[in-house]
N, C-alpha and C positions, 0 to 999 in steps of 0.2 A: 083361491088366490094363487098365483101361479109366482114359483119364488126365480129370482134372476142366477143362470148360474156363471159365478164370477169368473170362473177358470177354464171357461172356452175362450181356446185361440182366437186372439184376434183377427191372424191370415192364414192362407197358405204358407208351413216352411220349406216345401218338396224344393222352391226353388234357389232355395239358400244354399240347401243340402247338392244341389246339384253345381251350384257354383262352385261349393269348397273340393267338392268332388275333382271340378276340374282346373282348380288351383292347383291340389293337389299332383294333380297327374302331369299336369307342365312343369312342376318345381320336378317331378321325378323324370321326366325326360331332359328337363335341363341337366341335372344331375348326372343324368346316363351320358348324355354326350357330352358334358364336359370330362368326365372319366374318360370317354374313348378317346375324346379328343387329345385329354392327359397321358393316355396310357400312349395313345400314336406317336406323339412328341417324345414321349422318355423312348419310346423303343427307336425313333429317328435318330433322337440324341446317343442313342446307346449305339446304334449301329456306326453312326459316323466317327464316334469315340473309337470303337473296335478298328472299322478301318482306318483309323489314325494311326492305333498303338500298331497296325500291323504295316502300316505304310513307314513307320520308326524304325520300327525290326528289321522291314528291308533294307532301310538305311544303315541299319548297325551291321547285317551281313554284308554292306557295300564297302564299310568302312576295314573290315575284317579281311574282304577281300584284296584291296589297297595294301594293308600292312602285307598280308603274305606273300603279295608280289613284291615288295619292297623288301623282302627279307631274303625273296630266292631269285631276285635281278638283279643286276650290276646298272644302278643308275646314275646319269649326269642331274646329282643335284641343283636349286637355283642356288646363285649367291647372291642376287640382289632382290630388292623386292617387284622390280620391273621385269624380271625376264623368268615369270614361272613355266616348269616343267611338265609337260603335258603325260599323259600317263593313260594306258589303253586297257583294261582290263577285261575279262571277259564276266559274262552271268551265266550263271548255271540255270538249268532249266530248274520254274517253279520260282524263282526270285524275279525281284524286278529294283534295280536300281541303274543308276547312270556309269555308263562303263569310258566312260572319258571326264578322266580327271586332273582340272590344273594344282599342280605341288608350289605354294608358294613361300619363300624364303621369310621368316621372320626375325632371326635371329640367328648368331652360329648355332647351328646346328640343330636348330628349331625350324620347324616347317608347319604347315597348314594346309588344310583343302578339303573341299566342301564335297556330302554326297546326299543326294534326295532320293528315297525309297518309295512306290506308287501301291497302292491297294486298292484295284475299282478307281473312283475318281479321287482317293483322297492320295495327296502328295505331304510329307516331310522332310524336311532338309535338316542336316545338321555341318557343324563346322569345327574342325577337329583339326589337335593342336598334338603334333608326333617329335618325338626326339630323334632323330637317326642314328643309327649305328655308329657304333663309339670305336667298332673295328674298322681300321685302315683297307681291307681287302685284302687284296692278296699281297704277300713279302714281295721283297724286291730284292731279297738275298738269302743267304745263311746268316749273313753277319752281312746288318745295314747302318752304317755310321753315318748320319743326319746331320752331325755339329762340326767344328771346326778342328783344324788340324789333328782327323783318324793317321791313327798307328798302328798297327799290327805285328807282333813278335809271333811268330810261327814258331814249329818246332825243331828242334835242333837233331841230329843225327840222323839212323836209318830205320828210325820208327815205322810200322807200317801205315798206310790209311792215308788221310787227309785229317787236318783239324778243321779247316774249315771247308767244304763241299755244298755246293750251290745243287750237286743232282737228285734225283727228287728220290725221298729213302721212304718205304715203309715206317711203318714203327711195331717194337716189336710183337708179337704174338701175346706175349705174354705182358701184361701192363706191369705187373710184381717181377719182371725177370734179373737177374744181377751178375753184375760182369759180362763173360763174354757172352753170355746168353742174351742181353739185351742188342751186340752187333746187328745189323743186316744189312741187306745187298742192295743198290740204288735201283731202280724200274727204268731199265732204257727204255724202256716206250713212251714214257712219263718228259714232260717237257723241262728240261734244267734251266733254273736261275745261277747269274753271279755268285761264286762265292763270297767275294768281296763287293758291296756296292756300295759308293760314299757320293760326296757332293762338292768335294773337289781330291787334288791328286794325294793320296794316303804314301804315310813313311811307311815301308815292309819289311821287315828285317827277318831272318831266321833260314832258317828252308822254304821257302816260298814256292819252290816248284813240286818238291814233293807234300807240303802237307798245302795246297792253297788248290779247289778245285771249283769247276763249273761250268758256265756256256753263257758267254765269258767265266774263266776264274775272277775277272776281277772289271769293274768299269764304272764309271762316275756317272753319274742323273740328276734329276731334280731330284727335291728334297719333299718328304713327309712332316716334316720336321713339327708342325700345325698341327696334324692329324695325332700324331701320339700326344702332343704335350696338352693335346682337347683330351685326350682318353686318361690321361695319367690324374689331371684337376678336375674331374668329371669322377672321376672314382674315388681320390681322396675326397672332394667335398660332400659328396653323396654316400659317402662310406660304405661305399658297395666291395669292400675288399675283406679281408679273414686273414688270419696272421699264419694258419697253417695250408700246405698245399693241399690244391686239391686233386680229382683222380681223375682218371680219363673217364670214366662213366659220371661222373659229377664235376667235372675242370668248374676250377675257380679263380678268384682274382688272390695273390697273396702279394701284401707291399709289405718292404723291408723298409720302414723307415730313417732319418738321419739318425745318425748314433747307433743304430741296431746291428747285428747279425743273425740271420738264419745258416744254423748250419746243415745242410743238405745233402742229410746219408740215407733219406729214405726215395724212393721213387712219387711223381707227381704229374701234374696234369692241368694247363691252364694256361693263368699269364701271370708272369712275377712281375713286380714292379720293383723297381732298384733304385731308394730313392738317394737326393745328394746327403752323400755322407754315410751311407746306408751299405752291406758288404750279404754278398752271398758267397758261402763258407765252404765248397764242397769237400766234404770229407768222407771217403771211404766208397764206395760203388755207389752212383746216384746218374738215373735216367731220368730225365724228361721234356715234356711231350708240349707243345705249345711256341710260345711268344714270351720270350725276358728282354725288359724296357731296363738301360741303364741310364737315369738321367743325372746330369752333370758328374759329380764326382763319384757316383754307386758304380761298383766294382763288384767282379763276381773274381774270386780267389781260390784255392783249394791245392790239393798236392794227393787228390783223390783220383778216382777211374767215370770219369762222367761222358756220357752221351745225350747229347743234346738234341732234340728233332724238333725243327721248326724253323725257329728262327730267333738272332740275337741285335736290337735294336739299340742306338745309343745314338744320345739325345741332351739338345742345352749343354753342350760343352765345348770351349775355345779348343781345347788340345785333348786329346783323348787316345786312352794306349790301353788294347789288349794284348794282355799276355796268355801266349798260349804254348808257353814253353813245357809246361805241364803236359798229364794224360785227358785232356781236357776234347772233346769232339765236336763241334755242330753243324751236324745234318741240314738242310734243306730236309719239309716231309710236309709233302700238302695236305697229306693225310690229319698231320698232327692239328694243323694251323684251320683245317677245315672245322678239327671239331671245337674249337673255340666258341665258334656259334650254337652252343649247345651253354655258354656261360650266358644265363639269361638276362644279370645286369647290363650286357655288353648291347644288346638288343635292340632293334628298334622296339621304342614304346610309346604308346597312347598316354599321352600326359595331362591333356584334358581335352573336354568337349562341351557345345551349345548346343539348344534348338536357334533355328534362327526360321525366321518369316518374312 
């Protein structure tokens, strides 16, 4: 009798096996190409990323390039918001941004304007928000009185020199020199300013022909008058000043406050601020190199030997009287006043910036 055997397959399974087979092998090529397909996408995404961040970059070298033209050009700023200032810059090879750019007026002395950097096809702009120079440019004297009824007391006898000299002086060799060693000789080749320049007709008293010098000694203009009194509240509120002077390799900002005295027996370099009520003291040999701002009642005094290169500004006052009956000197010196710009608060600065789209 022949026994039944339970445990024979009911069918074929070769075809089952061949199906999972190629289940299997489509889920694995799905697999595979959705990786490429992912990996293609991230490296497109990556790449356009890149020439993003690199189309920005051009933008920020465009932006860079903007300020350094604005820093070594003499530009007509806007003053409204309707009549921006067109601006031509050049690119250096290997860069790529927009070399015409409009400067538009936002506020005193706030400005704006846009630069878009290119990498391959991708482009970025941004919009950037600059301070302007806090410096006036060039003096318009040795001694520039901006306020109301200038006076000038000159020096009395047969002292030698000029107290006040508009022609354009060196400064000296030596930044530390004292006494006569800090003299020197004016550069006729060098173009002279007024001695005297105000903004209407000034009382002169003293010796006027022998100590008052220049090309004009002396003549009346418009007035700055705005320009300093933006520099002076612009430094007090930003506290960008130092109570001690600073040097000709580091010139700085130093304000004498109301109530204060500095007294100035060392040599220095920069721009004093001389505020109302406020007195600069010179005492004993004292040279220096720059821009001193007298506003309203700040007085510079002394009964010292002082030489002054640059220039002496006075400002916000109805009636206003230097005396320079004293050993008191101030040079015109383009030399002094150029290096001003070497005070970096005084600076055009980038004070913020966007992307924009």
């Amino acid at each position: 009798m022949k026994m039944r055997n339970f445990y024979k397959p009911l069918g074929n399974e070769s075809g089952m096996v061949l199906l999972i087979s190629l289940l299997v092998i489509l889920l694995l090529i799905l697999v595979g190409t959705t990786s490429i397909m992912t990996t293609s996408m991230d490296l497109q995404i990556s790449g356009n990323f890149k020439k993003g961040e690199q189309a920005l970059y051009q933008a920020d070298a465009g932006v860079e390039r903007v300020i350094g033209y604005l820093k070594k050009n003499t530009v007509s700023y806007p003053t409204t918001a309707d009549s921006p200032t067109t601006l031509t810059v050049t690119c250096p090879a290997g860069y790529s941004f927009n070399t015409s750019v409009a400067l538009n007026y936002v506020a005193p002395n706030i400005y704006k304007f846009k630069m878009t950097g290119a990498a391959s096809n991708s482009t970025r702009s941004i919009e950037v928000y600059i301070r302007g120079s806090l410096l006036p440019g060039t003096a318009d004297g040795a001694v520039a009185m901006y306020g109301g009824g200038p006076a000038v007391a000159f020096k009395t006898g047969a002292g030698g020199g000029y107290a006040v000299d508009g022609h354009d002086y060196p400064v000296p060799s030596d930044p530390n020199c004292n006494g006569n060693a800090c003299d020197t000789t004016a550069d006729a080749s060098l173009a002279a300013l007024p001695g005297l320049y105000t903004v209407m007709t000034p009382t002169l008293t003293g010796d006027v022909t022998a100590h008052l010098g220049g090309n004009p000694p002396q003549t009346i203009g418009s007035s700055k008058e705005s320009t300093y009194q933006n520099l002076v509240n612009t430094v007090i509120a930003s506290n960008l000043y130092q109570t001690t002077l600073g040097t000709r390799a580091n010139p700085a900002i130093t304000l004498i406050p109301n109530g204060t005295t500095l007294n100035a027996s060392i040599n220095g370099a920069g721009i004093i601020i001389v505020d109302e009520g406020g007195e600069l003291r010179i005492n004993g040999n004292f040279c220096f190199e720059g821009l001193i701002i007298l506003r309203g009642s700040g007085r510079v005094t002394g009964n010292g030997t002082a030489n002054i290169f640059g220039s002496l500004v006075t400002i916000g006052h109805d009636a206003k009287l230097i005396d320079l009956t004293g050993s008191i000197n101030i040079f015109y010196s383009s030399a002094a006043i150029a290096n001003l710009s070497n005070i970096e608060a005084t600076n055009i600065k980038k004070t913020a910036w966007r992307e924009i789209y």
